[in-house]
C-alpha positions, 0 to 999 in steps of 0.5 A: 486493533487487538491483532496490533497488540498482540504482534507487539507483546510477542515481539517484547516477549521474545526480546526479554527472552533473549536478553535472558538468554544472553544473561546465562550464556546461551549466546546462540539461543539469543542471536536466534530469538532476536531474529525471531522478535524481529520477524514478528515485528516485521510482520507490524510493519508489514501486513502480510495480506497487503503483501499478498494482494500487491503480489496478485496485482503483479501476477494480474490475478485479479480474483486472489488480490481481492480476495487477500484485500477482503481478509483485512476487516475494519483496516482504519483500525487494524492496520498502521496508517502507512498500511491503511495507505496502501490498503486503499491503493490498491483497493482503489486501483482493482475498483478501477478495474471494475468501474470509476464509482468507489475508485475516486474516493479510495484513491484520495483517501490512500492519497489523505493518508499518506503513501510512503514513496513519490512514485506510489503517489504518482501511481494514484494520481495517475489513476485519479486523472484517468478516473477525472478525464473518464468523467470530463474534468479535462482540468482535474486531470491535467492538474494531476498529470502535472503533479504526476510528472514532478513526482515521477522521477525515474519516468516510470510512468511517461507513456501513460502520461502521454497515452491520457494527453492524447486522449485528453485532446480528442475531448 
């Protein structure tokens, strides 16, 4: 929480700065300290170990991501709520990587909270049926599977859709 406050009364610092800087004529001084309040503020919008993990998860280094996830202490309370979203994904997707135990529950909790775009929510939801055909809710994940194919407009994730149908038949 406080980490929030701070980021913000810097970003209004640097903006006053800058507007007194124009105020004297320094016009170079105050398009720099405006760039800079912006970059502290995109540092609000944007947690840099959230950034991290994602990148991590990319590289499949799975050791680092969650050692990036770790920093962030409390994240209800020091992150945004679209940040906490996403803290939760990904928390959840590298539990599932582990096991299906917490993964459920950190997966609905990112999907309660509200992620930002359809293919992120689809993303969870893909895990989620997977996670729900793991343990026989055969009805659960073909509910979800459908949700998924309605939020999945650039058919990013249609093999994976069509890799748990097949599995959903041997059951």
């Amino acid at each position: 929480m406080l980490n929030k406050i701070i980021r913000l009364g810097l970003t209004a610092l640097i903006f006053v700065w800058s507007i007194y800087q124009f105020a004297q004529g320094n016009i170079g001084n105050g398009i720099s300290l405006i760039l800079l309040a912006s970059l502290v503020f995109l540092t609000y919008l944007r947690n840099e170990n959230i950034v991290m993990a994602l990148w991590y998860l990319r590289k499949n280094d799975t050791e680092k991501a969650e050692k990036a996830l770790s920093r962030i202490k409390n994240p209800e309370k020091s992150l945004i709520k679209s940040q906490a979203a996403y803290y939760y994904l990904l928390s959840g997707m590298l539990e599932s990587q582990r096991g299906v135990g917490k993964s459920e529950g950190l997966l609905k909790k990112a999907l309660s909270i509200g992620l930002r775009n359809k293919s992120d929510q689809a993303l969870a939801k893909l895990n989620l049926a997977g996670i729900a055909l793991t343990k026989r809710r055969k009805r659960e994940a073909q509910i979800l599977l459908t949700e998924v194919k309605k939020l999945d407009e650039k058919k990013m994730f249609a093999e994976q859709v069509r890799m748990i149908k097949e599995q959903m038949k041997r059951i």
